[in-house]
VEXLO-95968 format. One record per residue (C-alpha): residue in three letters; x, y, z. Coordinates in steps of 0.02 Angstrom, whole numbers, plus 50000, padded with zeros to 5 digits. Example, Ala and Ser with C-alpha at 12.3 -4.5 7.8 and 13.67 -1.06 7.14 Angstrom:
! VEXLO-95968
ala506154977550390/ser506844994750357/
END
This chain:
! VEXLO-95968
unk545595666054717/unk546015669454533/unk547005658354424/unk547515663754245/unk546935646254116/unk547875632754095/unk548615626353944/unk549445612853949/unk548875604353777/unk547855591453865/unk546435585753742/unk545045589353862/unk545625607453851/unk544725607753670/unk543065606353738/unk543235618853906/unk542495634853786/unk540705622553732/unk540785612553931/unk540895633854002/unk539505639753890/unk538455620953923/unk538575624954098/unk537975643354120/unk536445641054013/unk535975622854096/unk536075614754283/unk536845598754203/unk538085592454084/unk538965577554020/unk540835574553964/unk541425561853877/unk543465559853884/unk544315545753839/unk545875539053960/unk547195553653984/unk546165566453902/unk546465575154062/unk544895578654139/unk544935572154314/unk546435587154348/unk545965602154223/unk544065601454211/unk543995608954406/unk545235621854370/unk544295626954216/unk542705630054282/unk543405639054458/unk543345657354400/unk541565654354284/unk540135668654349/unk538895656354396/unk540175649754523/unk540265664054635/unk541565661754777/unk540695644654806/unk541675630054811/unk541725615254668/unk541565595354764/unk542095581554631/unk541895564554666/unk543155550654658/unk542775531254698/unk544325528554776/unk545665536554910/unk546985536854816/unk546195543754661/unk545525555954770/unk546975559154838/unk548155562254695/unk547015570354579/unk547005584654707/unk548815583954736/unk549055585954532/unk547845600454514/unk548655608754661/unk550445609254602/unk549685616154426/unk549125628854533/unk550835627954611/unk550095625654772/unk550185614654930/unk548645602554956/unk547265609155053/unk547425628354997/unk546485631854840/unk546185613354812/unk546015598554961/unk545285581554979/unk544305572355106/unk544205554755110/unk543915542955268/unk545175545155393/unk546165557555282/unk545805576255242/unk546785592955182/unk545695605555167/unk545615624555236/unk544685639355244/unk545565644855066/unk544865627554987/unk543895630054837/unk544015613654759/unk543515598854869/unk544045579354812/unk543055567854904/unk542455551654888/unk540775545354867/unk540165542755025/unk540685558355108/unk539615564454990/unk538115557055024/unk538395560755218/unk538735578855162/unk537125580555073/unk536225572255216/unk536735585355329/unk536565598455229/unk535175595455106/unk535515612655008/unk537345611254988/unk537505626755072/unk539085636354991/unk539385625954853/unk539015629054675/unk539495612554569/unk539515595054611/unk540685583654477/unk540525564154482/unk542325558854385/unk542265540054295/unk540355537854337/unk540685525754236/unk540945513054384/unk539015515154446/unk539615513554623/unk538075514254723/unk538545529754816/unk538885538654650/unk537165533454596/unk536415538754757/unk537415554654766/unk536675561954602/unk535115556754655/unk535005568554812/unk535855580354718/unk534545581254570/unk533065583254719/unk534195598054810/unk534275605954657/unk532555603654590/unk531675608354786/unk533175619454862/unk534355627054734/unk533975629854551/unk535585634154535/unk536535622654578/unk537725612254448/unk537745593254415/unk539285588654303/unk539465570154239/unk541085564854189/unk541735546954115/unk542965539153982/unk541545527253936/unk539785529753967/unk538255530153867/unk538105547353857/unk536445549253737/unk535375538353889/unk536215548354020/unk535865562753945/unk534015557053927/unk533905553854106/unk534825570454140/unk533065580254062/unk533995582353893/unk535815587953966/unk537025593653856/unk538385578553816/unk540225587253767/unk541415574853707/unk543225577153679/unk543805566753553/unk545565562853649/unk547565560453567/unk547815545153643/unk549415537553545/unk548955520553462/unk548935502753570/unk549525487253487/unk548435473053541/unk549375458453577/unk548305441753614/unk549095428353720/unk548135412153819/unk546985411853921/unk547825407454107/unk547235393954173/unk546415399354357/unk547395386954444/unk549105395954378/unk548705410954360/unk550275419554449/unk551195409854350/unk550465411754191/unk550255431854213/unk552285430254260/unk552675421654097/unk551775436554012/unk552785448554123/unk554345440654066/unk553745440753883/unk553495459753901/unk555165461953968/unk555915454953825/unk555105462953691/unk554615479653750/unk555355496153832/unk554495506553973/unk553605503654121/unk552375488854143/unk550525491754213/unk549835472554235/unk548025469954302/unk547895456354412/unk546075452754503/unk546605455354698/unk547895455754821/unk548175437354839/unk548565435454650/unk549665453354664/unk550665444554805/unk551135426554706/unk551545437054527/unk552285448254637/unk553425432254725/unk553715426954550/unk554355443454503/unk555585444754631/unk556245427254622/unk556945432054440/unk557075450154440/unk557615453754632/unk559155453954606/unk559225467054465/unk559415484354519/unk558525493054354/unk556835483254383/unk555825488054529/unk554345477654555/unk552755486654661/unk551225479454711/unk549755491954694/unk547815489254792/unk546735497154922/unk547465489255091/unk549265495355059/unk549995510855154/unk549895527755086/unk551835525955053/unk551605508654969/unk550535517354837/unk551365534654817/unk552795521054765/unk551945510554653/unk551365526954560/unk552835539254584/unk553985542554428/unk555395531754407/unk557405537654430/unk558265537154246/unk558685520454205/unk557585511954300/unk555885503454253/unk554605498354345/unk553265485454347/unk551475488954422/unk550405473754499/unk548635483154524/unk546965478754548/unk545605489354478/unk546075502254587/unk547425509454420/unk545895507754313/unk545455525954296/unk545945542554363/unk547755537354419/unk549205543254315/unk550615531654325/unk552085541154244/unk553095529354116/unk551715516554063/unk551965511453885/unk551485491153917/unk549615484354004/unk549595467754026/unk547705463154073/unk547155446054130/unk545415448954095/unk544825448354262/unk544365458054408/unk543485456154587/unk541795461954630/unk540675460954801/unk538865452254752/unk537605450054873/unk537105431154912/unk535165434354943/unk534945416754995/unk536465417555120/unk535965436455151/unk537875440755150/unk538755446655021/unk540355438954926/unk541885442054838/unk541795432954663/unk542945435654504/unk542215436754359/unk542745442054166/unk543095461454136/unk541675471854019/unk542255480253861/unk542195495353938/unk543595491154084/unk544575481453953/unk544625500153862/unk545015509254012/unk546515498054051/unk547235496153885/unk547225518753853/unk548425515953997/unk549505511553890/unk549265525753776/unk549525540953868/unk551165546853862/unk551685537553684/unk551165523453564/unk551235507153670/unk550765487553688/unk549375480753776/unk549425463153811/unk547675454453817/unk547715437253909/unk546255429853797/unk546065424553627/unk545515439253522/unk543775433953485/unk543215431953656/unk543315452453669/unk541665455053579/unk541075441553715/unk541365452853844/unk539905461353923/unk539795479653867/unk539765486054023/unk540025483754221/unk538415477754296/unk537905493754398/unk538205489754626/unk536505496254657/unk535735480854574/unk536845465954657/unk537695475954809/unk537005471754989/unk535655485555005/unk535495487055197/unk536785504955203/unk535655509955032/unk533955505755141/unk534635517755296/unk535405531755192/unk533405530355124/unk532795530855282/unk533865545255325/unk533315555655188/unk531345551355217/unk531115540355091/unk530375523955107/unk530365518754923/unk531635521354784/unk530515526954650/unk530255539054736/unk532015547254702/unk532855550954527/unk533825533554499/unk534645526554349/unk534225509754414/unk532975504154531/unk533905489454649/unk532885472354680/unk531155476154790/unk531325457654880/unk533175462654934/unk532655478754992/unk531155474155080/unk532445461155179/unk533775475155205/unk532285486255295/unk531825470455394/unk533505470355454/unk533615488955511/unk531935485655599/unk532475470055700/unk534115482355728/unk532985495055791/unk533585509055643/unk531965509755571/unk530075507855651/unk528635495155559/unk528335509955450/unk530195512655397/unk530505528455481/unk531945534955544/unk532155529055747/unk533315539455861/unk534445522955857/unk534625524655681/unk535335542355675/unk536685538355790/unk536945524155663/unk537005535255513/unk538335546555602/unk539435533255648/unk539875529355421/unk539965509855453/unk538875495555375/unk537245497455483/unk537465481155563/unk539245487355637/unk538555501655686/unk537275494655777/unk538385483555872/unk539495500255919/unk538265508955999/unk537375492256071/unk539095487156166/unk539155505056234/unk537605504056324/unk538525488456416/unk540125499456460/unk541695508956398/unk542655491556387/unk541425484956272/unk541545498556186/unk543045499856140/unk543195480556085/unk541685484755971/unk542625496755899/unk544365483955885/unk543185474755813/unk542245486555699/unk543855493355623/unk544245474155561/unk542995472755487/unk542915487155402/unk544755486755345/unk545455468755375/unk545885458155346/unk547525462255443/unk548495446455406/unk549495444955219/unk549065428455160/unk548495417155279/unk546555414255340/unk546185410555496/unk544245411755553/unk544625415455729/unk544305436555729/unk545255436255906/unk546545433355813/unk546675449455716/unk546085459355878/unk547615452555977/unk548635464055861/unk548005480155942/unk548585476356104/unk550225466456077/unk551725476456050/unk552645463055940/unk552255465155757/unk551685449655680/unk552525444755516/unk551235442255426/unk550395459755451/unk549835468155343/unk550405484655369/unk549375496855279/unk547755487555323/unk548175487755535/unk548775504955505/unk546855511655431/unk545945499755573/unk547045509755710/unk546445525055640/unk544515518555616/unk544935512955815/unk545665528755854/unk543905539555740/unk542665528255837/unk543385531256000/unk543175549656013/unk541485548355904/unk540835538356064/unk541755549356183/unk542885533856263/unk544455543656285/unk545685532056343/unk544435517456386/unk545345499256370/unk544545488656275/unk543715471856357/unk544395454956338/unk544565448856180/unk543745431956258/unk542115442556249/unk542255445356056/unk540995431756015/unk539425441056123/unk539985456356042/unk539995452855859/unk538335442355902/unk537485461455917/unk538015463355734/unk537465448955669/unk536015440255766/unk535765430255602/unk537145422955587/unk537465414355773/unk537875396455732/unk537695380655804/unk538805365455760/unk537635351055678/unk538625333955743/unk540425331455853/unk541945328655751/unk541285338555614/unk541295357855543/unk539545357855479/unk538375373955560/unk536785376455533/unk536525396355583/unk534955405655648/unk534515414655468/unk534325395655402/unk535705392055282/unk537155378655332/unk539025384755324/unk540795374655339/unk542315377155453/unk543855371355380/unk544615354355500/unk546435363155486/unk545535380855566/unk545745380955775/unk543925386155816/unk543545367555730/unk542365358155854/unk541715373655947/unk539825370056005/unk539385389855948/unk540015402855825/unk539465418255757/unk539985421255589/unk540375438155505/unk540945433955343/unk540635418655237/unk540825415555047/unk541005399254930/unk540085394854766/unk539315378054879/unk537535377254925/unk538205375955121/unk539495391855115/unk541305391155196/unk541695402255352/unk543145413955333/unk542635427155503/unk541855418955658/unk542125420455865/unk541505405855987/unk540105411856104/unk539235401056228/unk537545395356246/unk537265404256409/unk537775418756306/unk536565416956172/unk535325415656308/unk535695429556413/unk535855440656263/unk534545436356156/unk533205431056281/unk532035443556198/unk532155435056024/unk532025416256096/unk530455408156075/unk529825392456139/unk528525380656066/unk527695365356022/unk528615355855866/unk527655342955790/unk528635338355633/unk529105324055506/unk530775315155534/unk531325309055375/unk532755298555434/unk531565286055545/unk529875291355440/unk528825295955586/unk528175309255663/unk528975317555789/unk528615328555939/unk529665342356016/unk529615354756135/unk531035368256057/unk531815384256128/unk532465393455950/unk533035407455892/unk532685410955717/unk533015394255636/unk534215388955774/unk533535376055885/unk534525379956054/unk533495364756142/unk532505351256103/unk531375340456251/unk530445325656188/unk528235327356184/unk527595310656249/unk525765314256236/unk525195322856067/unk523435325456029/unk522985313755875/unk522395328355761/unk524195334955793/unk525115319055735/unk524005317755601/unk524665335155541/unk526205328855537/unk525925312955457/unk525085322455309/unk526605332455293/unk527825316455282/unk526565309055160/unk526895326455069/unk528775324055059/unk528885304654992/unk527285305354884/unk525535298054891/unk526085281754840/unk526425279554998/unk524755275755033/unk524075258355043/unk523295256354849/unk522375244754783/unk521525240854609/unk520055246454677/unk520765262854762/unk521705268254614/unk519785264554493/unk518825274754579/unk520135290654588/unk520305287154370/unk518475286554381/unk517885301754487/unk519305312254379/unk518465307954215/unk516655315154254/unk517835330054301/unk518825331354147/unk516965339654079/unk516335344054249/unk517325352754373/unk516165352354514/unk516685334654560/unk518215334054673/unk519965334754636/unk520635315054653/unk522355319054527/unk523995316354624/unk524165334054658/unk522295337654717/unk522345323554852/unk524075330654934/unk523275345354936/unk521835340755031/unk522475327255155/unk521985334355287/unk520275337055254/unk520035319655175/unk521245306955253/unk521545313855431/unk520005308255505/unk520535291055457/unk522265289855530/unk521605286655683/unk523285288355797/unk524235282255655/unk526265291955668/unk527205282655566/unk527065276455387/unk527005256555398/unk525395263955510/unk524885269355325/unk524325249255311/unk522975249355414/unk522015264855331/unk520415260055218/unk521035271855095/unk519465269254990/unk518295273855134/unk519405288355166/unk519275293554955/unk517455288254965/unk517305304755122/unk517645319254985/unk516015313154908/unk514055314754981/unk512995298654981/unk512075306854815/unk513515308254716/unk514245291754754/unk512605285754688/unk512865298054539/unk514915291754513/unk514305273054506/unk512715276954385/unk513865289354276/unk515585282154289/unk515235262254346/unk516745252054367/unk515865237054261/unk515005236654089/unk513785221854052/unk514225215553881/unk512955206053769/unk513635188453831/unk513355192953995/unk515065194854058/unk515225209254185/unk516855219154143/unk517935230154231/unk518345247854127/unk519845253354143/unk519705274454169/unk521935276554165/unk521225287654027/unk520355301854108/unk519615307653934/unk519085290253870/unk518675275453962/unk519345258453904/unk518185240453865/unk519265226353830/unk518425213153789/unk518375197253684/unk517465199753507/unk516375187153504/unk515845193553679/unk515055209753582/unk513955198553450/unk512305203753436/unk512765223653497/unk512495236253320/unk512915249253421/unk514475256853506/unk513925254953708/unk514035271853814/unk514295280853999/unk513995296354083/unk511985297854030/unk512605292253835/unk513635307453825/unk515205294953797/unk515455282453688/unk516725269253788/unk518455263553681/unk518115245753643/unk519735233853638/unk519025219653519/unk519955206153590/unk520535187653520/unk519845170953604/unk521585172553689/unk521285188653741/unk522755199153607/unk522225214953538/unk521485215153361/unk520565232253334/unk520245247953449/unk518605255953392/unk517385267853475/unk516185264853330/unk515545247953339/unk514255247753197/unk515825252553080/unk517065240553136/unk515445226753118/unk514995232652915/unk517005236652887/unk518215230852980/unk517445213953048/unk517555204052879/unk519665205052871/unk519915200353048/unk518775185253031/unk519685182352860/unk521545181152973/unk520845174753123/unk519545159653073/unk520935149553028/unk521885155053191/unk520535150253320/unk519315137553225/unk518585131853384/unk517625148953416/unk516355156653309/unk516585166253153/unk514885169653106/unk514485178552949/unk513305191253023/unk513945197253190/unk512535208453234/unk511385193053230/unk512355180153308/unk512415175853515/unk513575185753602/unk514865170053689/unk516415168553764/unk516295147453760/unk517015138153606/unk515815132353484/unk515735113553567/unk515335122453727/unk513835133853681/unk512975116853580/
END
């Protein structure tokens, strides 16, 4: 095919002569193109007759359907063509392509499936990523195996990178030093107009008011970003309930579970006279040309999946837009002619924003990312050319869970179970239970894949949220149409029903009873079966160890056993939102091969004793418990150690006595670390080596009582260096009146003597422990035993400090000696009467 250049005075056309000659001399380029520079449509058509090309074909890459599917609908009627001659698409369930096909739309994971089955790209001559921008893992991915097919397989190949904002100087960096074109654009100029934040309780309303402000002040279409289809449905309520009954205002919802014919309305021109307003998610961020756009209105926020790593499920969360998205959605309202773009934030929150999206590969769940690995023989990521390298802990869980699935052996290759998962393009854990249930039967089957399309493009209902997945799987085989369907979702899950089916060769097969949903989503997630925690509440606790809630109000409230598909909630214990009931006798039957049985000897925090259990579990799901009457004492004592753990070694019976010699043994090893460790953390560390043999039976911790706790401290010592503790660290000092004095060691660096002054006549030198090697802190004490001078230098305190307290003290205490000369007086602790 031949086509004579376009010129249609787009401003990407500018840079086609530099991009042509960048591309023939180099393997990979960049362009840069701000919002309706027209890349996504010319750029193809450009570079289809270039020499390098050949008669191969051109694949770009779009990260969504109906981007996909429009940009090749525009650059075939350029070419004045029907879709899928010259140019087609292929997206999931959807494709228009033919033997005449030169220019392939297609989103990001048919890609990467592409690639995997034909490593050199056999036939094709450029591969384009359009808004890589996004950093959609697939995109990432997909350059990646295409940089290794071209380095190992075809040299010359092409790589193009396209975006509206990227960081084109790093990218080109990473590219080995590609060339970075960059139109410079004619965008027509956006007036920023700042209004309140909404308030997340009323947002509909809030985002209506702004509608309504818009409509008053403005002409043209309106574009308004809302975060997702539950916020597009209220505005859109809102919208109707002032503006339904006006003819020249048509109002049209705009996201990714509407029907093809939803969305070809929502971004079809509008009859003369007539103006339309947009609700959209991200989804009219880039690529999409909706004709007539002159006013954005942009809440600020937008929806994003994040994986929960300690819930290992991921989550739907909405969060504040970068720079870079606020951009892309305010040039919508440039294209065509100067327009208004109404910001729902104060103005100097915008250089708040993050600069850019946060790139999926580094907080998406990475178990499909781990198996497309796999599939390509990789077991580590490094290993590939990656912009970013995603989390090693989450990826070392999302390979344990292809192994327990049976994708992947202990060495993370490839098993034959895990190509028939690869083929089937569903997360690897519905895959999984698809070709798991058809092992069990054609039935089976066939509800696995009722309830594999749900999942994969639920939910089915508008609005309401009900847990119970029977629910949604009713809908395939009623013939009344529930009110509340929605339409373009059920539509896509027949056709995922309908793929599936022939996939797995099942014909006609009717699918099982819907009563056996619960043992068949259970193959999916084996982590997630759930059992409920008390009667009359809707507390789980589920076999991967985290807790979850079920609504009061939801009808599966009360059953004993759930499994749960999808869960979510900002709470430490997450909410259910996808579950199915499924008996214990099914859990049992099914999983028998993951159930384990053993002794539990644990610590019951409730009664504070130790308890013992024989428990049937799977994962952390204790399926049955049976009471251990005889435990062996070292066993009990185990547990007892750990209890001791939880509330703290004051639990333990101390005494003055207890508590000197720990202080005492932990000063010698302030300068000497070979003594034993007697701090608070050093003795929990060690109970079991120290206090066990001294429990004697004990189970509970009032038993604690009858422990000799200093025998049992006295045990992490030999006979010799008890000797040595009580000759180096002794718990009494002898003063010079005779008195026999108890130091106080609190101070592991220097011992305390308190003592009465007159107690320390007679002594001209500071007294000392530990061989002389320290002097002790001397408390000089008055006859009534109140502090009057902390020394450690005795002779000192006796030639310079002694003469002022017996100046202010004499008077104070006259009954007890003052003498002149301290050193050569008799140490006393009588009054003067007394020693005569």
């Amino acid at each position: 095919m031949t086509t004579s250049p376009l010129k249609l005075g787009y401003p990407v056309e500018e840079t086609f002569p530099e991009l042509k000659n960048a591309l023939s001399q180099n393997n990979c380029a960049i362009l840069e193109a701000p919002p309706g520079a027209g890349k996504t449509t010319l750029v193809p058509l450009a570079l289809l007759n270039e020499p390098w090309l050949g008669n191969q074909k051109i694949i770009m890459l779009e990260p969504r359907r109906l981007a996909a599917r429009m940009a090749a609908t525009r650059m075939a009627s350029l070419l004045g063509e029907e879709v899928g001659q010259s140019v087609g698409y292929r997206i999931r369930q959807d494709k228009k392509i033919s033997a005449k096909t030169r220019i392939e739309v297609v989103t990001e994971g048919i890609l990467t499936r592409q690639i995997q089955d034909d490593p050199e790209l056999d036939g094709i001559g450029l591969v384009i990523f359009d808004e890589f921008h996004e950093r959609n893992l697939q995109g990432d991915l997909g350059l990646a195996f295409c940089l290794e097919t071209m380095a190992a397989l075809r040299d010359d190949l092409r790589l193009l990178v396209m975006s509206a904002t990227l960081d084109g100087a790093s990218l080109s960096s990473f590219l080995d030093d590609a060339p970075c074109i960059t139109s410079q654009g004619k965008s027509f100029e956006v007036e920023t107009k700042n209004l309140p934040r909404p308030d997340k309780f009323s947002l509909a309303q809030d985002v209506a008011k702004a509608v309504n402000k818009a409509v008053r002040e403005e002409s043209g279409n309106i574009l308004v970003f809302l975060p997702g289809e539950g916020e597009i449905r209220k505005t859109e309520q809102l919208l109707k309930d002032q503006y339904g009954s006006d003819p020249s205002i048509l109002i049209a919802p705009l996201y990714g579970a509407l029907s093809q014919a939803q969305q070809d309305l929502a971004i079809s021109p509008t009859v003369q006279g007539k103006s339309k307003i947009v609700l959209a998610t991200t989804i009219a961020e880039t690529s999409l040309t909706i004709e007539g756009i002159r006013v954005v209105i942009d809440c600020g926020l937008k929806r994003v999946s994040r994986f929960d790593a300690a819930k290992a499920m991921s989550k739907l969360e909405t969060v504040r837009v970068s720079k870079a998205s606020a951009t892309q959605r305010k040039g919508r309202a440039g294209r065509m002619e100067a327009g208004v773009c109404y910001q729902l934030w104060p103005k100097a929150e915008t250089q708040a924003l993050q600069e850019r999206d946060i790139p999926e590969i580094l907080e998406c769940d990475l178990t499909p990312f781990a198996l497309d690995l796999a599939s390509w023989g990789v077991k580590r990521p490094d290993e590939l050319k990656l912009l970013d390298l995603p989390n090693q802990s989450q990826l070392e869980k999302a390979q344990e869970l292809l192994i327990t699935l049976g994708a992947l052996d202990k060495n993370l290759i490839l098993s034959e179970h895990g190509k028939e998962m690869q083929k089937l393009s569903l997360h690897p854990r519905i895959a999984h239970m698809v070709l798991k249930a058809r092992e069990e039967g054609q039935g089976e089957a066939a509800l696995a894949c009722e309830i594999a399309a749900t999942l994969h493009d639920g939910p089915l209902f508008k609005g309401r949220r009900e847990c119970d997945i029977r629910n949604a799987l009713s809908l395939f085989q009623s013939k009344k149409q529930d009110r509340n369907l929605a339409k373009g979702a059920f539509y896509r899950a027949k056709e995922t029903v309908k793929i599936l089916k022939k996939r797995l060769k099942l014909k006609d097969a009717k699918p099982a009873s819907i009563l056996e949903a619960g043992r068949i989503l259970a193959l999916a997630y084996p982590d997630r079966l759930a059992k409920l925690r008390a009667k009359g509440k809707g507390d789980y606790h589920l076999s991967a160890g985290i807790g979850a809630n079920l609504s009061e109000d939801d009808p599966l409230f009360g059953e004993d056993y759930l499994v749960v598909a999808h869960m979510g909630g900002t709470q430490a214990q997450g909410r259910i939102f996808t579950a199915a009931p499924i008996t214990l006798q099914d859990i049992e039957t099914d999983f028998a091969h993951q159930i384990i049985e053993e002794e539990e000897i644990g610590w019951d925090k409730r009664t504070q004793a130790a308890t013992a259990q024989r428990v049937r579990r799977i994962g952390a799901l204790k399926l049955k418990t049976t009471p251990i009457k005889n435990i062996a004492p070292e066993r009990l004592s185990e547990a007892l150690c750990a209890g001791i753990r939880q509330l703290g070694i004051h639990v333990l019976s101390w005494d003055k006595d207890s508590q000197n010699l720990c202080q005492r043994v932990e000063f010698l090893r302030y300068n000497d670390t070979s003594w034993p460790d007697m701090s608070e953390t050093g003795l929990l560390d060690s109970l079991e080596d120290w206090l066990s043999p001294f429990l004697n039976g004990c189970c509970r911790i009032d038993h604690l009582k009858k422990v000799d706790l200093q025998a049992a401290l006295l045990s992490k010592m030999s006979w010799e260096d008890q000797q040595k503790l009580n000759q180096q660290a002794p718990t009494h000092y002898r003063v010079p009146s005779g008195s026999n004095i108890r130091l106080d060691y609190s101070n592991s660096k220097k011992p305390v003597l308190s003592v009465k002054l007159q107690e320390m006549f007679g002594e001209p030198q500071s007294p000392t422990i530990n061989n002389g090697q320290c002097n002790l802190q001397i408390h000089l004490l008055s006859p009534a035993g109140r502090p009057l001078q902390v020394t450690e230098d005795l002779e000192s305190f006796w030639q310079n400090g002694y003469d002022s307290v017996k100046k202010e003290m004499k008077g104070r205490y006259p009954k007890h000696p003052w003498p002149d000369n301290p050193i050569a007086a008799i140490a006393t602790g009588k009054t003067k009467r007394k020693m005569h």
